[in-house]
C-alpha positions in Angstrom: -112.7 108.1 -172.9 -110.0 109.7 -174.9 -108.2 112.5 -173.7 -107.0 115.2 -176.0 -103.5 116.9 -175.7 -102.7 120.3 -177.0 -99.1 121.6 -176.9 -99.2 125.6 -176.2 -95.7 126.9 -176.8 -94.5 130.4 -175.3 -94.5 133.5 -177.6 -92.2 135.9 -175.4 -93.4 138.9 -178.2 -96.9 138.2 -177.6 -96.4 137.9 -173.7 -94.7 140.8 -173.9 -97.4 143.0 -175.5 -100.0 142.1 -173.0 -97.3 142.9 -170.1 -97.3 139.3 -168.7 -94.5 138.4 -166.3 -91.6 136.2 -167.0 -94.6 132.8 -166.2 -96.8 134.4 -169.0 -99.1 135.7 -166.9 -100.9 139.0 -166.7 -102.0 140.8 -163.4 -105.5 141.2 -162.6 -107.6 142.3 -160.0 -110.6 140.5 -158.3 -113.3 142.3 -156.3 -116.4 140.8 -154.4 -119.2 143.2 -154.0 -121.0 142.0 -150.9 -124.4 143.5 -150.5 -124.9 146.3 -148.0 -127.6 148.4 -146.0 -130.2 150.4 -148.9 -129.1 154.1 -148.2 -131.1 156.8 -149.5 -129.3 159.9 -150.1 
């Protein structure tokens, strides 16, 4: 089985742009909808 390798280097400008913090990442937020009682209004 071969097992490729791909080198990513940082682009601070890019990073930057999309407001990532200093590890290149960029906030998000997760929500779960959960299923609830059928209410009619």
């Amino acid at each position: 089985m071969s097992q490729d390798t791909t080198i990513v280097q940082f682009d601070s400008l890019y990073a930057s742009q999309l407001q990532a913090d200093e590890y290149g990442m960029h906030q998000y937020v997760m929500v779960l909808l959960k299923a609830g009682p059928n209410r009619d209004i």
